[in-house]
C-alpha positions in Angstrom: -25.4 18.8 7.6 -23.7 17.8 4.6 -26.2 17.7 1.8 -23.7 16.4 -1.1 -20.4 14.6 -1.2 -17.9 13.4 -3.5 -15.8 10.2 -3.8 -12.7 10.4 -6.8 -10.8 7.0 -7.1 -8.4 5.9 -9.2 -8.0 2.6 -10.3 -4.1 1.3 -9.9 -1.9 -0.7 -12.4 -0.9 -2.5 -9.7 -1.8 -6.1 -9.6 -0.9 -7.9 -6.4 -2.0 -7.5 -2.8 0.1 -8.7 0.0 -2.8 -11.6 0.4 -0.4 -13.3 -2.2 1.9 -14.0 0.8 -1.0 -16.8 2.1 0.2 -18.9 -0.9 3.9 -18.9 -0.8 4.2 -18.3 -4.7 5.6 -14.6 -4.2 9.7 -14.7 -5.6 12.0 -12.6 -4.3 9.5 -12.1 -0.7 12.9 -10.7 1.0 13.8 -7.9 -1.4 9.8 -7.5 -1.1 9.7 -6.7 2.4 12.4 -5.2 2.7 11.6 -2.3 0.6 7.9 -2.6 1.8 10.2 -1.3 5.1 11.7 1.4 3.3 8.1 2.8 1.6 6.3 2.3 4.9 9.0 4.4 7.1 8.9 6.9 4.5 5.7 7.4 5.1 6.3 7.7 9.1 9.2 9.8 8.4 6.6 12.2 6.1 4.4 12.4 8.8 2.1 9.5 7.4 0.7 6.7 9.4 -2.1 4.2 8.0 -3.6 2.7 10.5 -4.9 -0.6 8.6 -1.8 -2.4 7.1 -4.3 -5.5 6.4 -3.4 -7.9 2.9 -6.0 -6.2 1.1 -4.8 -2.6 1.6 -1.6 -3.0 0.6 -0.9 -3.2 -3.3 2.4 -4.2 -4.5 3.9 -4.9 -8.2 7.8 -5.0 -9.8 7.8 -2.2 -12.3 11.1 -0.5 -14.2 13.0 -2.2 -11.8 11.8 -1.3 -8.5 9.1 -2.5 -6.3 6.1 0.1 -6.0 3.8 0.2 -3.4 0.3 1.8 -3.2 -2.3 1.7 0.1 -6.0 1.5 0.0 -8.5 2.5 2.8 -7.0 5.9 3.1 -9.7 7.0 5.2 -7.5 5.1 8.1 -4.9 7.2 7.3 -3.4 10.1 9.7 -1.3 12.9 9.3 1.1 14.6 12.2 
């Protein structure tokens, strides 16, 4: 049925996934969870559920002050 199909990406700044909790060299992990907390039930408040919160899919980095977040595998994501 579908004769062609397209895949955009775009590669992120950010520079850490949450694998970097298997080491124990992350600083500040509290202040890092916690507002991983806040981003993921923003999502769930938006409507937003990903349904694969593994290491990998979750990219993390401390930018202008505040911790920012971005998910990978969106095709695990659902909307309602």
């Amino acid at each position: 049925m579908i004769k062609e199909s397209y895949l955009i990406t775009e590669q992120s700044v950010l520079t850490h996934t949450f694998y970097d909790f298997r080491d124990g060299t992350i600083v500040e992990k509290e202040d890092l969870i916690r507002a991983f907390a806040h981003f993921s039930a923003f999502l769930h408040n938006q409507g937003v559920l990903h349904l694969d919160y593994s290491p990998g899919n979750i990219l993390y980095d401390y930018m202008d002050g505040t911790w920012q977040f971005q998910l990978v595998d969106i095709n695990r994501l659902r909307f309602g």
